[in-house]
C-alpha positions in Angstrom: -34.4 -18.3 32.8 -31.2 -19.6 31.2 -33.2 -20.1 28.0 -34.0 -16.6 28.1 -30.0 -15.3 29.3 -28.7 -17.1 26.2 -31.2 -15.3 23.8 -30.3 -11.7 25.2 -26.7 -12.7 24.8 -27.3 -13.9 21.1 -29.1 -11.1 20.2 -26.4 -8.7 22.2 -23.4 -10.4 20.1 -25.1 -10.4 16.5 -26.0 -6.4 17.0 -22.7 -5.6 18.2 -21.4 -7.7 15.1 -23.8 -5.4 12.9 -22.2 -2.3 14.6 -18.9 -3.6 13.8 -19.2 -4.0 10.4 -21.1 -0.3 10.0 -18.1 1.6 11.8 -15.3 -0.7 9.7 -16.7 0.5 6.2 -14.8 3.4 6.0 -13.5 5.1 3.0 -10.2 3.9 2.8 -7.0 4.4 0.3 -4.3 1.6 0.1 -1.6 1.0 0.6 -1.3 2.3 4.9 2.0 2.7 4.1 4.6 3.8 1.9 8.0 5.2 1.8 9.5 8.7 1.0 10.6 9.7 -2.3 8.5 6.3 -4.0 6.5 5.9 -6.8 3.1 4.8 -5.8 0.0 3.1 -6.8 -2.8 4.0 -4.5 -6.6 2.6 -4.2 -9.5 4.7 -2.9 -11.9 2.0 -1.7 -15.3 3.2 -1.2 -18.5 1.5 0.4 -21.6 2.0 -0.2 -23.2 2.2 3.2 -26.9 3.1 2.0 -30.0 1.8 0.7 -29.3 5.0 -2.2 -26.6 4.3 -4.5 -23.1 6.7 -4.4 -22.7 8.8 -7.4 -19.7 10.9 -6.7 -16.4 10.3 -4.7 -14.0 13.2 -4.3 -10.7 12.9 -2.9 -8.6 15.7 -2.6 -4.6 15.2 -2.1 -2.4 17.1 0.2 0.4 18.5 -2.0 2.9 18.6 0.6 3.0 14.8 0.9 1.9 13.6 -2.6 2.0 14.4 -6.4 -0.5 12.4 -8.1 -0.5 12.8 -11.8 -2.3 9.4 -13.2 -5.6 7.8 -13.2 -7.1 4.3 -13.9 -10.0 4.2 -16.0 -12.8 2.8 -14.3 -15.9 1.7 -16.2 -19.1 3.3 -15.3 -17.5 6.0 -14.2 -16.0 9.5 -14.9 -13.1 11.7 -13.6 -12.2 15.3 -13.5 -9.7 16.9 -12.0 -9.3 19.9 -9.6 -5.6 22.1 -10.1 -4.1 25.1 -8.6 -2.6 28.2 -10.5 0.5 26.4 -11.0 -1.5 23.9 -13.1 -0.9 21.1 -10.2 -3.2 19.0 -9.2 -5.1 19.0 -6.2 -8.0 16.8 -6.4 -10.5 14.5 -8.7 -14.0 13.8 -8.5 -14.8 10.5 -10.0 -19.1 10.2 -11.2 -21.2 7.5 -12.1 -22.1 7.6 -15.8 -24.8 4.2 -14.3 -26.4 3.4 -11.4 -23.2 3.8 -9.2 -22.7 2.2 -6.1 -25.4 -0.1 -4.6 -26.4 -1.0 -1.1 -24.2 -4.0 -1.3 -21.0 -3.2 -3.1 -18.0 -1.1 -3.4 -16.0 0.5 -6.0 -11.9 0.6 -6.2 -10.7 3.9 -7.5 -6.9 3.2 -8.8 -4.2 6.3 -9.3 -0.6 6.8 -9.6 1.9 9.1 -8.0 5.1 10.5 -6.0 5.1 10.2 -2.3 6.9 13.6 -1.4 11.0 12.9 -0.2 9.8 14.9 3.1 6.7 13.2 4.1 5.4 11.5 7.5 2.0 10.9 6.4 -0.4 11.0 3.6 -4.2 12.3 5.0 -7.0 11.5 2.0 -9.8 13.8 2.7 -12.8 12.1 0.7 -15.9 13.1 0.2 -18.8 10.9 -0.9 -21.9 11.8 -2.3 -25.1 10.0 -2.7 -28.1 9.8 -5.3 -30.2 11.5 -2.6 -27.8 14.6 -2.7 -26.1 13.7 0.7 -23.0 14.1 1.5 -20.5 12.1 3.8 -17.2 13.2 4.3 -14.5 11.3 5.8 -12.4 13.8 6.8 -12.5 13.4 10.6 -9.2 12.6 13.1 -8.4 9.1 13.9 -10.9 7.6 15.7 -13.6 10.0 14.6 -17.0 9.0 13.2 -16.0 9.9 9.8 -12.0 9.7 9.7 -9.9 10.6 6.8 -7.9 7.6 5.4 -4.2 7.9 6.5 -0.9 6.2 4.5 1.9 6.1 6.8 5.3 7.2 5.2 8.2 5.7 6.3 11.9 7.8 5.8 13.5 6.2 2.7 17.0 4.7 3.4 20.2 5.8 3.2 21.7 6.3 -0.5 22.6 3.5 -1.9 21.2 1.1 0.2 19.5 -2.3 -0.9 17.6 -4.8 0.5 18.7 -8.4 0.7 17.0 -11.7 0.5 16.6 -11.4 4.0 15.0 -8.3 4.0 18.3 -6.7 5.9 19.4 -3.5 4.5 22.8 -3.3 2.9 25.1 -0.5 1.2 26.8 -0.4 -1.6 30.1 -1.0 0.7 28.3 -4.2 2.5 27.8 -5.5 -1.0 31.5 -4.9 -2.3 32.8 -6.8 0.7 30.3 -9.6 0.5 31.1 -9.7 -3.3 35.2 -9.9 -2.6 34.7 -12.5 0.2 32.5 -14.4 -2.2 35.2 -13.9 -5.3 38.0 -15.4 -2.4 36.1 -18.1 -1.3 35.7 -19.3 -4.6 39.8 -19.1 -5.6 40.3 -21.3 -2.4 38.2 -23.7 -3.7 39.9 -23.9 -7.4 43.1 -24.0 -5.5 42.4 -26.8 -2.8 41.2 -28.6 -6.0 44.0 -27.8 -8.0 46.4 -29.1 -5.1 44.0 -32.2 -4.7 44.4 -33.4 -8.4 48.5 -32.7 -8.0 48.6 -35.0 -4.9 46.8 -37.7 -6.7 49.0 -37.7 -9.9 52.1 -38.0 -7.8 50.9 -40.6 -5.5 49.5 -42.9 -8.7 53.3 -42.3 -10.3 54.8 -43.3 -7.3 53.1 -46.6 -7.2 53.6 -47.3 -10.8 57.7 -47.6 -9.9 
């Protein structure tokens, strides 16, 4: 009876470790996150997760929260892109000059852009197309079957502002003040040596007489 308990629950954990990895191998861009008004370089990272290889990926880009104007070349593979009447562009569809995508791997597609200065959130609608025809698009809600790939945009800082060692932002007034206390810190110090090497002469002369 045990014997038979610890087979259901073996067999229970590695199919629910076999689900686990289905619903993780999403279509996913990176970075998550990013911040206003930054220039970015973002990854579409598509698996392949069918015995058919994927031909085509299409990602189109939500011009309210991104301006992408460059792409990687990626070998085995084509690009074109998709523009609106003001000649901005909306979209690219990248397809496999090979075989594609196989049941066991994934491809990286690499491209550059400009998170908008107004943005909360970046949502990649992609679709992806396999040999057979078929079509998966991962342009669902969080949580959905099929979710679109989200970057999370956080507000850029105040002008001016840098980041320290420490991670800690600073502005340019923050730095000033560090730089003076720095610049009087240091004049002590040539001073107290100054006054040091004085004391000494005057106490060698004194025992000379």
């Amino acid at each position: 009876m045990f014997k038979k308990l610890m087979l259901n629950a073996s067999v229970f954990l590695i199919v629910s470790m076999l689900l686990a990895g289905i619903a993780s191998a999403h279509v996913v861009v990176y970075p998550k996150e990013s911040t206003q008004g930054s220039y970015e370089k973002f990854t579409v990272r598509v698996p392949n997760e069918k015995d058919i290889p994927t031909v085509k990926v299409e990602v189109k880009f939500p011009l309210d929260s991104v301006a992408i104007s460059r792409f990687e070349p990626k070998a085995g593979w084509t690009y074109e892109l998709a523009k609106d009447s003001a000649g901005k562009i909306t979209g690219v569809t990248w397809n496999a000059t090979g075989d594609g995508l196989s049941s066991t791997e994934f491809g990286d597609f690499s491209m550059q852009g400009k998170v908008a200065d107004t943005a909360t959130q970046i949502v990649w609608k992609a679709y992806q197309t396999y040999k057979d025809g078929s079509v998966v698009e991962w342009v669902g809600a969080d949580g959905a079957d099929k979710p679109a790939s989200v970057t999370t945009v956080k507000a850029k800082t105040a002008a001016g502002a840098t980041t320290d060692s420490h991670g800690q932002v600073t502005t340019g007034k923050a730095e000033a003040a560090s730089s003076s206390s720095s610049n009087t810190s240091l004049y002590l110090s040539i001073v107290a040596v100054v006054l040091g090497a004085l004391a000494l002469i005057v106490s060698i002369t004194k025992k000379r007489r």
